[in-house]
N, C-alpha and C positions, 0 to 999 in steps of 0.2 A: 406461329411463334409461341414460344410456351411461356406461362406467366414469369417466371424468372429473369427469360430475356427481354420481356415487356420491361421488367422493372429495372433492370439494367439500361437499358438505351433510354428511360424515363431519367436515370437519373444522369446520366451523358447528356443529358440533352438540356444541364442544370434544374429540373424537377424534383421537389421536394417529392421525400415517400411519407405517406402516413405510415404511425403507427403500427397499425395490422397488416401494412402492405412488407415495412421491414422486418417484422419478425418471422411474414410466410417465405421471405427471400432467405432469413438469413438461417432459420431451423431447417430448411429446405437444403442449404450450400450444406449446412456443416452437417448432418445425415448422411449426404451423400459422397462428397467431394475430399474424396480420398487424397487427389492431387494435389488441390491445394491453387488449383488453377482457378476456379471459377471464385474462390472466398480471394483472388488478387483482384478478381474484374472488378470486384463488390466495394474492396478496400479502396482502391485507385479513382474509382465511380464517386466514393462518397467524400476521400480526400480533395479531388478535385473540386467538388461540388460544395462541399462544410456540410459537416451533419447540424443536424438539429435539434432539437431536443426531442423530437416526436420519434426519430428517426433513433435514437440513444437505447430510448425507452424500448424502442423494437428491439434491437438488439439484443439487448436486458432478456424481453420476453422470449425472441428465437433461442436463446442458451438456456432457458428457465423452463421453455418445451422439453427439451432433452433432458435435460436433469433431472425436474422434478422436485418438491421440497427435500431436504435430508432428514431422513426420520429420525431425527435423536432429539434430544430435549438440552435446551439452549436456554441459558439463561436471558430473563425481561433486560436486564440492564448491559448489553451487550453492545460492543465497538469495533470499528476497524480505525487502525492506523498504518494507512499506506501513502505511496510515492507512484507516479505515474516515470520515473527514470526517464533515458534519452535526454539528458542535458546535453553531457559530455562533460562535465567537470566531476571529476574525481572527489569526494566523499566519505566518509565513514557509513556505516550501515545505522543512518537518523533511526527512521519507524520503526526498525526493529528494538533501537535499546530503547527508544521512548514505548513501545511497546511492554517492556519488562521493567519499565518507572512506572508507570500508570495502571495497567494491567493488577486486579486483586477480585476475589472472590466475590466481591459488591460491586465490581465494575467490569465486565471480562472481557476480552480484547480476542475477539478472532482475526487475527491478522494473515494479511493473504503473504504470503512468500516465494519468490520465484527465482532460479538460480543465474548472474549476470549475464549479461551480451554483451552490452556496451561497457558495463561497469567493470571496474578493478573486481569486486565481488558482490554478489548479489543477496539478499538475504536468508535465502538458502546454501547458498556459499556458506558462510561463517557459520549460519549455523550446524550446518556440517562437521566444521574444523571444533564445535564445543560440543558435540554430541546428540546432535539433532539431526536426524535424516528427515525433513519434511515429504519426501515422495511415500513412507513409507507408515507414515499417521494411517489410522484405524480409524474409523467412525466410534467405536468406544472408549478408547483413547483420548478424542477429541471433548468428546462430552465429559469425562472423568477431567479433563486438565481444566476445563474451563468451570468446571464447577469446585475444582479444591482449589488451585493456582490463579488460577483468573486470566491466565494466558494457554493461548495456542496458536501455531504456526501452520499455517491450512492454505490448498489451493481447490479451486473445484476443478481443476486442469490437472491435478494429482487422485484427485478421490473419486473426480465421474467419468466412468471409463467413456461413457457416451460424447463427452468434447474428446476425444483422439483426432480426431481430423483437424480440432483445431488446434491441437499442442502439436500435431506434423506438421502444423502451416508456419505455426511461430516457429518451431527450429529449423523448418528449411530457408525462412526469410534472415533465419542470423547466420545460420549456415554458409549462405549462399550470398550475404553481406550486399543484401536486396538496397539496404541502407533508405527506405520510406516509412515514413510512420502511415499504421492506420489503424482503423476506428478499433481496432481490437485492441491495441496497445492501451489505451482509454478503458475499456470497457471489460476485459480482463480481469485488471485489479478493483473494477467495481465489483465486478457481478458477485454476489451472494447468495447462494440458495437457503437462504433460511432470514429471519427479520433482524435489522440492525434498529439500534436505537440511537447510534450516533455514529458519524462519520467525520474525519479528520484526513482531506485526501492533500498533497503535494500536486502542483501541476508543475508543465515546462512552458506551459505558453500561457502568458498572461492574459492574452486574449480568450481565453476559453472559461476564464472566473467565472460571469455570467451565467454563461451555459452551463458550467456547474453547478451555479448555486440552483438553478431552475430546474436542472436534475435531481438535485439532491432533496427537493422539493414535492415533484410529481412521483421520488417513491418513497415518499413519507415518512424520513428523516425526521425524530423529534429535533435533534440541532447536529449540523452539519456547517463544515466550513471546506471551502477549499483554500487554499495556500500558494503564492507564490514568491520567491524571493526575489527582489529586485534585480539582483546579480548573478540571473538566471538559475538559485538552485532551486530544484522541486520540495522544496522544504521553507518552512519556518527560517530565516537566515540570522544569523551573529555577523555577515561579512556586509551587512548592506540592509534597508528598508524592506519588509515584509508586507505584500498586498494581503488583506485578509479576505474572504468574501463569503457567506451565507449568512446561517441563523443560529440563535441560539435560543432553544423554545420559540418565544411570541417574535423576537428581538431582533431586526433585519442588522446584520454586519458588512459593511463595508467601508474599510478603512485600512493605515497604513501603519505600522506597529516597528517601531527602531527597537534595536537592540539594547538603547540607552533605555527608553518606556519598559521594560522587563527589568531590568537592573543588570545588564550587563555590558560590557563593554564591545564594542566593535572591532572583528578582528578579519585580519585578510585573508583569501580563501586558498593559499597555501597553508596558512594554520592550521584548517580541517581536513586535509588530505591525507590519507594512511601511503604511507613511502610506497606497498605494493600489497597481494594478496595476503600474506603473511602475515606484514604490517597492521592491515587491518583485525587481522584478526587479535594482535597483539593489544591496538587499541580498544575494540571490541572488549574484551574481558578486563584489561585495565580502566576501563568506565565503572563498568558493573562494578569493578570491587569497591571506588571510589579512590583509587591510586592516582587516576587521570583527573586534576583538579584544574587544568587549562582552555582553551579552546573548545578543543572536541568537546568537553564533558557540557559545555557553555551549550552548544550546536544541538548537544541532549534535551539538556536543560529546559530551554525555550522551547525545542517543541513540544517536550514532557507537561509544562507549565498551561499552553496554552491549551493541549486535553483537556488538563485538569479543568482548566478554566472553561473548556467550550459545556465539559459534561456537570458544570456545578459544583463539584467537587472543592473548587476553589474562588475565591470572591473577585479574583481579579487576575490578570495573565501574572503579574511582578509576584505576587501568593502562589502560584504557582510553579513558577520557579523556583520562588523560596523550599516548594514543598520538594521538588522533583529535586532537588541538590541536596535535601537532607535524606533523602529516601538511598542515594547514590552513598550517602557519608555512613548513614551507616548500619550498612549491610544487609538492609530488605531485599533489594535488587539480587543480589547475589545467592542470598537464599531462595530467593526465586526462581531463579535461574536453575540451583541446583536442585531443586524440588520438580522443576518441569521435567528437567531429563533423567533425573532417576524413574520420573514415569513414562517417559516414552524415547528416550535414548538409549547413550551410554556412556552411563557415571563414569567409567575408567579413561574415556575418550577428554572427558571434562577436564577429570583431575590434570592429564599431562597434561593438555591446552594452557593453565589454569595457572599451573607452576613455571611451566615456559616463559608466560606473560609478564606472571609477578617477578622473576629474578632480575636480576641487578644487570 
């Protein structure tokens, strides 16, 4: 029996794996396993079973084998603002615009981006429809945005060619409307090849807070939070009570954060939903400019606010918000915006998008 299948029927058999046992299964699967058969046995193995934290970490490390650090130079003060999606309720694209409120040259935001399945659109979606191809970011590119802009839109499932087995397995599982979450969905929009300094991740399951904040922990996160919304969305919510759960520096966080404690008003989760792809993207640029002064921009707002707040930046989540709506009012964001893709899009794709949005 070869180690792989050892460790597969280890964990059928409900068996924790260490550490070093998951990352020699999982760098092992995704080197080889073209089909996409054996990274199901691993998924289904480990869904059944609950991962763990040791077993997370491995994962981390079997993608971190294959890739390797990325050789460019990355700024100290560097973030990700993402969403683990799979709710099923329809959305605007959060992380990403709270990504270009927050996001500045003293704070830089490599945000992962990946284009939807489940969703209306994904943030590779939109950002397409304004002039951002994310499959097609340069490692130079990357480095140059994050050090003049403070933002960039990055996958290591787009930039290392070495996960292909594992970008085949995720589109034939949406493909093929496989319809199971596993540990890769999770682990995906963590993984990192290079050092964060803070993390702001969205979950769908609130049972997993925990085990997030404990991850976010063992890889050394100065302060990380993970996030869920009462009312099931993978975000910061405006529609309902918001679980909060990590650190901030020394500061253990766990608690519940209303939309009233922000200074904003609670609003129902039809109010945040873009009509359809289009739509969103409609709303999408109508935020940036600060045209969208309702809802949506609200749904920005508080998660923009509480970055703010997890990374220092701001004294309190309610200052944060304050900051991330003046940032929206006027006109940083949008300068932002077009400063990112005159460096790595295209300007002319922006402007129609841009003028479509704003007319009457």
């Amino acid at each position: 029996m070869s180690d792989e299948h050892r460790l597969l029927r280890k964990m059928m058999a409900r068996q924790d794996l260490s550490r070093a046992e998951t990352a020699d299964l999982v760098s092992t699967q995704l080197r080889e396993d073209a089909s996409g058969w054996r990274l199901l046995a691993f998924s289904v193995a480990a869904q059944t079973k609950g991962e763990t934290v040791e077993e997370l970490l491995g994962i981390f490390d079997g993608m971190y084998r294959l890739t390797g650090p990325w050789r460019i130079r990355f700024p100290d003060e560097l973030m990700d603002i993402s969403s683990s999606g799979g709710t099923g309720i329809p959305k605007i694209n959060v992380s990403t615009l709270a990504t270009l409120v927050v996001g500045e040259p003293g704070l830089a935001i490599a945000k992962q981006s990946f284009y939807g399945i489940n969703s209306r659109a994904g943030s590779a979606d939109v950002l397409a429809a304004v002039g951002i191809a994310v499959p097609a970011l340069t490692f130079p590119q990357l480095e140059r945005a994050l050090a003049t802009v403070g933002v960039a839109f990055q996958s290591p499932v787009f930039l290392s060619p070495e996960l292909e087995n594992l970008a085949r397995f995720g589109q034939g599982l949406g493909a093929n409307a496989v319809g199971i979450s596993t540990p890769y969905h999770l682990m995906v929009p963590l993984f990192a090849p290079f050092k964060l300094k803070y993390r702001m991740f969205g979950i769908n399951r609130v049972q997993q807070l925990d085990l997030l904040a404990s991850l976010f922990r063992a890889l050394g996160y100065d302060s990380a939070l993970a996030v869920h919304g009462l009312d099931g969305l993978d975000e910061v919510s405006i529609c309902g009570p918001t679980r909060l759960r990590g650190f901030r520096g020394g500061e253990e966080i766990d608690t519940t954060l209303t939309p009233e404690q922000a200074g904003l008003a609670t609003a129902p989760q039809e109010a945040v939903a873009p009509r359809d792809a289009q739509g969103n993207v409609r709303d999408f640029l109508r935020i940036v400019h600060g045209v969208e002064t309702g809802p949506k921009r609200d749904l920005v707002a508080i998660n923009g606010g509480v970055a703010l707040y997890l990374t220092g930046r701001s004294p309190s989540i309610a200052a944060g918000v304050e900051e991330a709506v003046a940032r929206l009012l006027n006109g940083s964001v949008a300068r932002k915006l077009q400063a990112l893709v005159e460096q790595v899009g295209s300007p002319e794709t922006l402007r129609r998008a841009t003028e479509a949005a704003l007319s009457p």
